[in-house]
N, C-alpha and C positions, 0 to 999 in steps of 0.2 A: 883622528876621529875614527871611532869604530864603523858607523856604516854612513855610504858615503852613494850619493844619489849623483851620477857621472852620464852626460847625455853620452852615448855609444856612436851618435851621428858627428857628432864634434870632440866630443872627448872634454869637452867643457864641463868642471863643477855645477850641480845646480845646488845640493843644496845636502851640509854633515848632520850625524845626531849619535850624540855619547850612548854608552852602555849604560842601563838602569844599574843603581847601588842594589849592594846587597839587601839592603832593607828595603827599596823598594820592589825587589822582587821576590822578597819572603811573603810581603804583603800580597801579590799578585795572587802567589798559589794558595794563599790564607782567604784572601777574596773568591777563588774558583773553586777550592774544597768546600767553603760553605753555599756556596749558588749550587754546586752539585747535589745538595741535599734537599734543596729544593726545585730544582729544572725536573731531577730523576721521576717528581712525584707529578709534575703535571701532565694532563691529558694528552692522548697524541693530538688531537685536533688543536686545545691549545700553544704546543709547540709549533704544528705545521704554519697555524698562521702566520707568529714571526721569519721562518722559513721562507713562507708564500712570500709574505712582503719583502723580504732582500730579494727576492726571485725579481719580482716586481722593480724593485729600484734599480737592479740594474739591468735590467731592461730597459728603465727610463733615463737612465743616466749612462747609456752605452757608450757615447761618444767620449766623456769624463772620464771614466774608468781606461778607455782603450787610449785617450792621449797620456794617460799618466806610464801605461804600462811602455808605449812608444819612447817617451821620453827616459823613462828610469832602464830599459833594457832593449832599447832600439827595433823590437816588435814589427813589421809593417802594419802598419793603418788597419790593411784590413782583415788582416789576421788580428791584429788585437781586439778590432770589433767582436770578430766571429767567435773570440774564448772567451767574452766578456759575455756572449747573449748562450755559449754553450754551459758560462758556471751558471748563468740564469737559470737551466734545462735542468743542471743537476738538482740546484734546489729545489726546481718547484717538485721533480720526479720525487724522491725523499719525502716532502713535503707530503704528497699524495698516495704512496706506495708504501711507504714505512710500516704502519701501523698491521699492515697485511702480510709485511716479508718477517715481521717479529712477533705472528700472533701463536699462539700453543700450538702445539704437533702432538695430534694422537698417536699414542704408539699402543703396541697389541701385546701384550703380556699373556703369557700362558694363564694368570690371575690377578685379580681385581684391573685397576684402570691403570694408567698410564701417561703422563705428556711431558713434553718439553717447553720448559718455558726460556722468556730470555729478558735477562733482565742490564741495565748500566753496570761498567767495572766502574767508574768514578771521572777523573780528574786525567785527559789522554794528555802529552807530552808530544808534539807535531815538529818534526823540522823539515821547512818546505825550499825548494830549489828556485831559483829566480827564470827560468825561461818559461814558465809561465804561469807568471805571477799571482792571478787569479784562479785559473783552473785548479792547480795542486790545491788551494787552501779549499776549494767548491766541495772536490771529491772526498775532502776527509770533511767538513762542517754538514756537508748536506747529510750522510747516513748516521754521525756522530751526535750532534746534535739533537737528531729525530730519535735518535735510540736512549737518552735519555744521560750520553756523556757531555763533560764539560772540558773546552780544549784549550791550552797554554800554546800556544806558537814562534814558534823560531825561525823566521824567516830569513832569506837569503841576504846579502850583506849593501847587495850594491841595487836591491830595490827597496827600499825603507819608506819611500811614499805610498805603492803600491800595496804594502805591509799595513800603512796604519790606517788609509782608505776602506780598507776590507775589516778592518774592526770598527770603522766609524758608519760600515753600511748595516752591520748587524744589530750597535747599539740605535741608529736608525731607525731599524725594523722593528725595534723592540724588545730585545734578546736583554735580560737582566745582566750590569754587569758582573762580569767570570763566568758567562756563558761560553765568551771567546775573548781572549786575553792574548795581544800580541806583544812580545819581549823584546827585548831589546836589548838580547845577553851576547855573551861572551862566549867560546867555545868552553871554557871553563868553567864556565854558568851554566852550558847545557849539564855538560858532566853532574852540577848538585841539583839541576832538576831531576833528572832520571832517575838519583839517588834521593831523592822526596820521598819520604812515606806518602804522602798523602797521592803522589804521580801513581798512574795503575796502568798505562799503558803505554807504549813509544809507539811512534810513527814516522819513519824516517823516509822522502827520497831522495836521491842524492847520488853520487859518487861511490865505486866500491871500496874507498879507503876510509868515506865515512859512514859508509853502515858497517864496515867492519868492528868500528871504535864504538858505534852507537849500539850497534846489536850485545857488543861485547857486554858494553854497561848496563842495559837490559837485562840480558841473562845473569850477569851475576848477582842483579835484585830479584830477579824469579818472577821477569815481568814482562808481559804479552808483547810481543813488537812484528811490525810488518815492515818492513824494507822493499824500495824499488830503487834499483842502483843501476839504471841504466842499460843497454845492449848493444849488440852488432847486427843488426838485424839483416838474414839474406833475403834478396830479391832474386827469383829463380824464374831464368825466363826460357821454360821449354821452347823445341823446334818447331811446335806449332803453334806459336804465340800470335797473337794479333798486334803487330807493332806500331800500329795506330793507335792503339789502346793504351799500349805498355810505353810508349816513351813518354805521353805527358804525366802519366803516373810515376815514372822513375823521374822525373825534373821536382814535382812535386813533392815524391818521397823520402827522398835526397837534402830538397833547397828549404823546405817548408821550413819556418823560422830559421832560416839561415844558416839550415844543418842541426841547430842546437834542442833533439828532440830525441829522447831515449827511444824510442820506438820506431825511429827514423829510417829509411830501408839505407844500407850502408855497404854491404857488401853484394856487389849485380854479380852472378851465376848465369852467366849465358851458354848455353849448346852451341854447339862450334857450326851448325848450320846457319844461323842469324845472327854470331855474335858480329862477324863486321858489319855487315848493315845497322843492329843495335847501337854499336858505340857508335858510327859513323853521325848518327840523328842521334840520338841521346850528349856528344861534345856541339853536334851544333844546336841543338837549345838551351844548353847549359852558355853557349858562346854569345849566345843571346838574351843574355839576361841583361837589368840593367844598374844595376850599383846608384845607391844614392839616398837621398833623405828618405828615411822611412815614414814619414808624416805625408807624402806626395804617395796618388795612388796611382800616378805612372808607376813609381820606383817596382822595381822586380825582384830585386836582390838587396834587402838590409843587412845591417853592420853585426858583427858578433857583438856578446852584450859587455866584455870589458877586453880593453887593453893586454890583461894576463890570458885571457880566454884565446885572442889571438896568437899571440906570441906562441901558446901551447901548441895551438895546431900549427903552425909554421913549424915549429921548433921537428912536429912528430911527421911534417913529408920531407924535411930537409933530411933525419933519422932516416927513414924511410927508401929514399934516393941513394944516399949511404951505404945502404944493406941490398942493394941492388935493384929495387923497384923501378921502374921505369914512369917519368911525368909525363904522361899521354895528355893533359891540359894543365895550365894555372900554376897551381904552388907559391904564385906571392901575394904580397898584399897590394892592395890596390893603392896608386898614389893618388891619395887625396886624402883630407882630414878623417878623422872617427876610424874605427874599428873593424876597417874589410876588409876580408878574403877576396880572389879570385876563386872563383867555381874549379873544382882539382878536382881532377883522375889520375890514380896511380893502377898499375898496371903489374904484369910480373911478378907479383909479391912471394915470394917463397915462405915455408914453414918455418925455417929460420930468422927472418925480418920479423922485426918487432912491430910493423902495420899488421901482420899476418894474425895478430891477438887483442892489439888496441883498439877501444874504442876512439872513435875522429867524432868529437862533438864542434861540427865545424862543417861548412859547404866542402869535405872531403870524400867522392865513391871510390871503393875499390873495386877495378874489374878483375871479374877470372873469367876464363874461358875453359870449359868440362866437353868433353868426350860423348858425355851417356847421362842419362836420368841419373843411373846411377851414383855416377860421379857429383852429379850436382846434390844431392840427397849427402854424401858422406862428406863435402865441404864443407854443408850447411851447417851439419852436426859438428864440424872438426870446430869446434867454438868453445869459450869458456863463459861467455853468456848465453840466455834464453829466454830473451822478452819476447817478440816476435820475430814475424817474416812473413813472407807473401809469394805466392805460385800463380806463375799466367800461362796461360795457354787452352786455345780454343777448343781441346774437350775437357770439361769441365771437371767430370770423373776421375781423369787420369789429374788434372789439377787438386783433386780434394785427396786421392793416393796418394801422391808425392806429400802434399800439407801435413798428412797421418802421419808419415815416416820422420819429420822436422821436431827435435824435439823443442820446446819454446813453450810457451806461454799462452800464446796467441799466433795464430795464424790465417790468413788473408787470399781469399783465391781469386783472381782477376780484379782485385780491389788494396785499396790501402784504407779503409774508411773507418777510423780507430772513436770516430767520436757517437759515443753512444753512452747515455746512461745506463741504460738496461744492460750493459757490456759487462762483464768483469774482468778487471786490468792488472795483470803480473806476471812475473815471470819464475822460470827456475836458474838455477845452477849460478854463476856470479851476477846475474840480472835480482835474487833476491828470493824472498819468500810472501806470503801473503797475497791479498788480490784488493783491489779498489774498487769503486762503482759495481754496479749491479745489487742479486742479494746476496753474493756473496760478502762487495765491501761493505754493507751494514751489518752480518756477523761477526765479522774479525773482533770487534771487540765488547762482546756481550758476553754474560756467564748464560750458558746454556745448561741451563738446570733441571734433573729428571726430578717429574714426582708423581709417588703413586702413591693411590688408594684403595683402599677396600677392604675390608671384614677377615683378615685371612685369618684361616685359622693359626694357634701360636705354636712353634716348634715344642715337641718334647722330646 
């Protein structure tokens, strides 16, 4: 069975579903290029209200959406509430702001008049990551949609429920079918989507192996693509940090969906003034978590979302350990049914160790311990991704300096609070290209078209 719905708490099947035929998915893109011809022409207000109403429905159906995502990708409870009423946030934001982030731009010409308009590329091409199953699809449907494109999605393998929820919340809302069109393909069946004539834009997030693949087939059709391929994000905790602040924020930054978040803080930067106090309270809240049914809102610590997910990161602190790293907590799985980790700190990492460059999508931190701002500043950077990071410490100023100097994407100063529509979300260097949310993610893929006017006189 190609995609395959696997509780993470049990590791129990719940429920397979075959790859669509070729003909049924020629038909799909034949149904979304003609709904594009017609979504692109109606009013914004018209669009926003099917928008409003998904916004709407799940809102009302919060608890549904968040047990499904529990169940297909082991989620806590109430972390999958709180991504289910945040993709609510994006729609309605889109919904409401759209029409204002895509309206004309006067520009000033030495003669006659001048603007920018922005109008649909057509038919987007979407492949979305399963940790979280909802959000990823919000952030590209809510500025997509509103902007007048129409989206084909490829969703992650081992949430297929998840997947066809969120296109039966749109046709719900009202959204003409081929507004949003969930697949049910094959990686090979990506490959002849992107090669679609009728396909005009890719959107991949995902792994840096497969935006490598996806970006690849993009550009050799000479067609717009945004990639987020994940990071390493450092957590920099200068001398004058307030460690009251900063340790439930490093537990948080760290565990929040069970490690498995590109944006995750993953590599802790401590000054050697506070770094053993730091780790000393940062292993004993991690020591205190609690492992167990993500559907129970005791539980503290849920399961990674598959068996291979697991395995990988075991496999990369055992490596790890190997190359001289030192296991300051954890490193195995937990014995009991389904998909856990223990809470792991490695320690020691040298530039040589292959922790010193991977990313850990896994309840895995690495500690360093730095000398100088300095120092902490040039580890940040010694990285081959750049989604984000985050800087604490009690003068603020000298917080927001150090943030300037971090190259990344995104960065965070006495805070980790990533969830913002208004935000825009991406990174550089292996972390990817493009930006999501804000008004930024509703440009990515519009033609932004100059036109002028006026009387001029004609060349002789």
């Amino acid at each position: 069975m190609a995609y395959q719905s696997i509780n993470p708490n049990d590791g129990k099947l719940l429920k397979s579903f075959e790859h669509m035929s070729e003909a049924q998915l020629d038909a799909a893109l034949a149904t979304a290029d003609n709904c594009f011809h017609s979504w692109k022409q109606l009013p914004f207000d018209e669009r926003a209200a099917i928008v409003n109403k998904a916004a709407a429905l799940l809102h009302a159906q919060v608890d549904d959406f968040a047990r499904l995502a529990t169940l297909e990708m082991g989620k806590r409870i109430d972390e999958a509430r709180a991504e289910v009423e945040f993709s609510g946030a994006i729609l309605a934001y889109y919904a409401e702001h759209a029409q204002s982030l895509l309206a004309p731009v006067k520009l000033q010409p030495q003669r006659g008049q001048a603007q920018m308009e922005s109008s649909p590329l057509g038919v987007l091409f979407c492949v979305e990551p399963w940790n979280f199953p909802y959000y990823q699809l919000a952030r590209v449907v809510g500025p997509q949609l509103m902007a007048g494109n129409v989206l084909v999605v490829k969703h992650a393998g081992c949430v297929p429920q998840c997947a066809i929820a969120f296109e039966r919340l749109l046709l719900d809302a009202g959204a003409p079918v081929g507004a949003y069109t969930n697949l049910l393909i094959s990686y090979a069946q990506s490959d002849r989507v992107i090669d679609d004539p009728r396909v005009k834009g890719v959107a991949l997030t995902g792994s840096l192996d497969a935006g490598r693949l996806v970006a690849a087939g993009a550009g050799q059709n000479l067609k717009k693509s945004t990639m987020e391929l994940g990071g390493s994000d450092a957590f920099i905790v200068l001398d004058d940090a307030d460690l009251d602040l900063v340790v439930p924020w490093a537990v948080w930054g760290r565990m929040y969906n069970a490690g498995q978040t590109c944006c995750a803080a993953k590599r802790f930067i401590v000054l050697d003034a506070v770094a053993d106090e730091f780790l000393a309270r940062f292993k004993a809240a991690l020591q205190a978590l609690q492992p167990g049914d993500p559907m129970l809102a005791t539980t503290t610590q849920g399961p990674l979302s598959t068996e291979t997910a697991l395995l990988q990161v075991l496999a990369q602190v055992d490596a790890a350990v190997r190359a001289g790293a030192t296991l300051l907590l954890g490193g195995k799985r937990v014995d009991r049914p389904g998909f856990f980790m223990q809470a792991t700190i490695l320690g020691d990492i040298a530039p040589d160790n292959p922790a010193f460059r991977e990313e850990f999508f896994g309840p895995v931190a690495s500690f360093y311990r730095v000398h100088s701002e300095e120092a902490a500043i040039a580890l940040a950077n010694d990285c081959d991704f750049g989604l984000g990071g985050s800087v604490w410490a009690r003068d603020e100023v000298r917080g927001m300096r150090v943030a300037s100097r971090v190259d990344t994407g995104m960065m965070f100063v006495n805070n980790l609070d990533w969830a913002d529509a208004e935000l825009p979300f991406g990174g550089i260097k292996h972390s990817g290209y493009g930006r999501e949310l804000g008004a930024m993610g509703i440009e990515e893929f519009v033609n932004k078209k100059l036109v002028r006017s006026g009387n001029l006189a004609a060349p002789v």
